[in-house]
Structure formats: C-alpha cells, structure tokens
N, C-alpha and C positions, 0 to 999 in steps of 0.2 A: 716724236712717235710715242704715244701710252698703246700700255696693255691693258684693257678692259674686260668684264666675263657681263653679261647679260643678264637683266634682273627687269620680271614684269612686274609694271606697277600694279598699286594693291586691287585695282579696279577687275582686274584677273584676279578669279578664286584660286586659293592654296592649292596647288595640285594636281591644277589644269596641264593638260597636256601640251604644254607648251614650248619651247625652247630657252630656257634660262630659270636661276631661281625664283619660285612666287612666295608668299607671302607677307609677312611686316617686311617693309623696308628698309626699319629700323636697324632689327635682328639681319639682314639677310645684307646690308653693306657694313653693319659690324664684324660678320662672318668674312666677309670678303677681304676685309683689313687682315683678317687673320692669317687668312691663306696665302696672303703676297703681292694680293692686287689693288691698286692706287684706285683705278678708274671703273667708272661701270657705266655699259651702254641699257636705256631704259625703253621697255619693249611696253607699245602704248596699246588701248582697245579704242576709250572714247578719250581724244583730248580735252574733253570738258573735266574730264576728272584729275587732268594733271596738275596736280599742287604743284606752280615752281618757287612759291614760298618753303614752304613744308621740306622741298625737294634741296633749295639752298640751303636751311636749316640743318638738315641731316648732314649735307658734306661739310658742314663745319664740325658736327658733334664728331663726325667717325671719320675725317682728316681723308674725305674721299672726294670725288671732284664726275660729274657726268660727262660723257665725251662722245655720245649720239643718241639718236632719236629713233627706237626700230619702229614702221608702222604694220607689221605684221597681223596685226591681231585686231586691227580697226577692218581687213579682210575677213581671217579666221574667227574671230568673235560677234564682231559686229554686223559680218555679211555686205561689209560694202566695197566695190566696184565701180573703176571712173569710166569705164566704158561701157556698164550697163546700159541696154538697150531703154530700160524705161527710164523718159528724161527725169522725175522726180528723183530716182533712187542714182540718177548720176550726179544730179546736184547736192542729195545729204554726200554723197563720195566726196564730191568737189569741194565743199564747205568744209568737210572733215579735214580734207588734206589741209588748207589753209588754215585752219584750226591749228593744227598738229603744225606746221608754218610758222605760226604764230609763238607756241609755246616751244620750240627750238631756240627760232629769237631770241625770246626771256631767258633761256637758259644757258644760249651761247656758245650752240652745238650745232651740226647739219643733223639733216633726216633723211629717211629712204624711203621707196617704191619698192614692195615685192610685188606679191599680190594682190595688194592694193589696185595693182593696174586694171586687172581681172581678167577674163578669157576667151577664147573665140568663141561669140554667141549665135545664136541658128542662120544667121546674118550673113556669116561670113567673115574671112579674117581679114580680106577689105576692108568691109563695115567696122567691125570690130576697132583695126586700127585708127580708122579715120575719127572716131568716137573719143581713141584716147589722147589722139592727138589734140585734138577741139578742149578738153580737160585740162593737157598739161597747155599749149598755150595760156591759156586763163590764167594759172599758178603760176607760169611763166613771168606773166604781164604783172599780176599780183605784186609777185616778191618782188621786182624789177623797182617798183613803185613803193610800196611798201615797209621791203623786209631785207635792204639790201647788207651784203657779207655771208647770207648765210647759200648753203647749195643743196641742192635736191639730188639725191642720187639713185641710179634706177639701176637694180639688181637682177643680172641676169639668171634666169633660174632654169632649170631640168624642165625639159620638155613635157615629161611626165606630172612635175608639181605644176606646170603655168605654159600653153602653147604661146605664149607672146614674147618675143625679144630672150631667145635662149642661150645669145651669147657674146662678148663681149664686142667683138665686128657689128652684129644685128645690134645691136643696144645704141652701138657708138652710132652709124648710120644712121636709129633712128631720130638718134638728137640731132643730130647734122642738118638732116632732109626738113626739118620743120624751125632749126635756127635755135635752139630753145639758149637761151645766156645762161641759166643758173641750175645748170642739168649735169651732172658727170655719173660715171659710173660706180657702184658699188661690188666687191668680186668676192664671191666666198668659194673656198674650198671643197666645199662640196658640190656646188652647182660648176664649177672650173671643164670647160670643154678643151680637151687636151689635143683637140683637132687643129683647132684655130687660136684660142686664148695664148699659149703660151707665144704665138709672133705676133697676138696683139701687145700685151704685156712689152715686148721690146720696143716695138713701134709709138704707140700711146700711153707710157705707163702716167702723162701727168694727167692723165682723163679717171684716174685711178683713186679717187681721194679718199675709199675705208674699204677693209676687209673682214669678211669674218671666217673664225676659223672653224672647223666641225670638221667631222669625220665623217665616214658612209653613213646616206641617213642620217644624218646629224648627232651621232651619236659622240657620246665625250673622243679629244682624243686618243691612240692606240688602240681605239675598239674596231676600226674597219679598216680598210686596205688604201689609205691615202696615203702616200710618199711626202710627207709633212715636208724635209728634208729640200727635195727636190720642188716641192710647190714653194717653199718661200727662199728657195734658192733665187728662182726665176721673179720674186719678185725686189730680191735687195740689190742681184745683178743689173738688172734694169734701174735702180737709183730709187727703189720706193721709199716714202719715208713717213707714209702718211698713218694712222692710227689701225690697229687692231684688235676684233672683238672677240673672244671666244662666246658662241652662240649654237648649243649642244642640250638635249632634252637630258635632263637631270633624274629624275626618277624620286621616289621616294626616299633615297639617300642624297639628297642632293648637296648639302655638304663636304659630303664624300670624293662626289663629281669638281667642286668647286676644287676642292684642296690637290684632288689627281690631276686634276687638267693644266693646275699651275705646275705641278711637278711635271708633269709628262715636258711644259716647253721650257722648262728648266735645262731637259737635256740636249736640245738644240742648240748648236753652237752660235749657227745663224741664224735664229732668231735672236737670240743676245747681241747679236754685232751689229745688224739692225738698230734692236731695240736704244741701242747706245748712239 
C-alpha cells in the first residue's frame, strides 16, 4: 500500500482550479518529499503532453516514484466525453483514453474513469449508457491485446458531479453486464454512498484496486464532515490493501494543504496500520 497526494501535470496552467498541486513539477515533488509523502498520483489534461521520460527523470532526482494515472482533466479541460452523442468527438474521447492507456503502461501504474465517462445526453440514459458501453468494450479489447497488467478503473461519483454509475453496486453491475476484463473500481471519500457502498466494500472489496481521499467537496482533510475514522475503518476491516491518493483543491497555499493533509492522517491510527 503508498500514500500518494495528487499533482497535475504541467500541461494545466498554475492555479487552475483543479484538485492537486499544479505547477513545475519539478518544485512541487520536491515539495512533496518534504511534507512526508514517497508517491504522487499524476492528474492528466492531454496525454500527448505526458513526458514519461522527463516523468522517470524526476522520480530519480527527488527519490519519488508515480502510483496513478487521474484522467480528470482530459473531461474538465479538454471537454471530452466517451459517450458523446457526436461520433467524431467520441472517437477524439476514445483515442484519448488509449492514449492515456498507453502512457500508464510506460510508466507502470493503472488509470481512472471519472468524468471522462460523461453524461446523460438529450438521448437518454439508455442511449447514453449504450454509447459508453460500445467505448469501454474497444478500450477493453484494446488493452486485452495490447497493454496487458495494467487496469482501468471506473470511479463512482455524486450524482450531482456525473448522473452515470453513482455507486459502487451500479459501477460494479456495470462492468459485470458487458464482461469488461481490465475494469475494477476506483472509490473516493467524497463520492462514498453510505447507503449501499459500505456492504459493497464487505462483499467486493477485491474489485476495489485505488482510493482517494478528500473531504466534502473535495476540500483538504478536517475541513468537512467526513468520518475519516470510520470510512477507512470499513476499508482495512474488509482486507483492503491497495494504494491511496489524497486528491483535494489546494488553493493558493497549496503547500500549506500539502504538509496539513499529511499531518491530518498522521493522526489516524488506522490508516498507519493499513498503511504498514
């Protein structure tokens, strides 16, 4: 199990509104060495810009090591969508993904689905789903072929940020229903439905291969009302062992965010016993 904090690559301008630190990322895994943390998850826009030369280079200079792939921001920046209705802008999606596919590969880490998936369109959430489905098969078949070892993980999120696949039963189902091999889930704390999630967690926890951590609204954590305590109770009790990201909007101090966020899980017992 690493503990990692979330860093976008430099292809995201300094300051963007984003979840993790941006700028050089030279300075900003130097920083990270400082504050306590070995690993950092790299939050991407276009995988074309992802140096994993440049990227291997740095974790030797600053004795840090990458441990995921977020595709966040190839949604949020770049505006793409695998289940866009217009077939052209599902294929720049689709290419993206395997792109982003490809440079995990290289670098020896899995990658995620947020909203990358994208939304229900005037279509329908039939339509909608049948579109994404038809995308991940391809990426499915893809890596099968291609890119095998590594896994795709598809992140259940708040109804409110993404009406598709809101929770970890719906997520799991969805991979199920269409067969997909190289598909598991991704669960964060802030998107956690405490209706259903916590008896999926017992039941399926090996479907569970990353988590990230964040508080309400993603904000660092001790700023919202998440039971930190209890949320990664439910995940060490059930045998999880697999990697965790802190992935929290940092603000103009983000530094500050960096070096509090390590302290804050400092004082969690059970995340140390965990972590060990």
């Amino acid at each position: 199990m690493r503990l990692a904090f979330m860093i976008a690559n430099e292809d995201i301008p300094p300051g963007s509104r984003v979840t993790g630190l941006t700028g050089s990322l030279e300075e900003n895994l130097s920083q990270l060495k400082k504050a306590g943390f070995d690993f950092f998850e790299l939050m991407i826009s276009d995988p074309a810009r992802v140096d994993v030369e440049k990227i291997h280079f740095l974790e030797r200079k600053t004795e840090t090591a990458i441990s995921f792939l977020c595709t966040g921001e190839m949604a949020g920046t770049m505006g793409m969508a695998l289940n866009n209705p217009d077939s052209s802008q599902r294929e720049r999606a689709l290419s993206g993904l395997i792109d982003a596919a490809k440079k995990a590969k290289a670098l020896g880490v899995n990658l995620n689905i947020g909203r990358l998936r994208g939304t229900v369109w005037e279509d329908g959430p039939e339509k909608s789903l049948e579109r994404l489905k038809g995308a991940l098969r391809v990426v499915d078949e893809y890596v099968s072929n291609n890119l095998p070892g590594i896994s795709i993980l598809i992140e259940p999120l708040k109804r409110e940020i993404c009406p598709l696949l809101n929770s970890c039963h719906e997520t799991y189902e969805f991979i199920s229903s269409i067969g997909l091999r190289n598909f598991s889930i991704l669960l964060d704390s802030d998107h956690f439905d405490y209706r259903s999630d916590p008896g999926f967690i017992g039941e399926h926890i090996e479907t569970i291969k990353h988590v990230h951590i964040a508080d309400t609204m993603h904000e660092p954590p001790g700023y919202g009302k998440i039971d930190f305590e209890k949320f990664l109770g439910l995940l060490f009790e059930a045998g999880y062992t697999g990697d965790i990201s802190v992935e929290v909007f940092c603000g103009a101090e983000q530094y500050e965010t960096l070096r509090d966020s390590y302290r804050f899980l400092c004082e969690y017992s059970r995340f140390w016993e965990g972590l060990r």
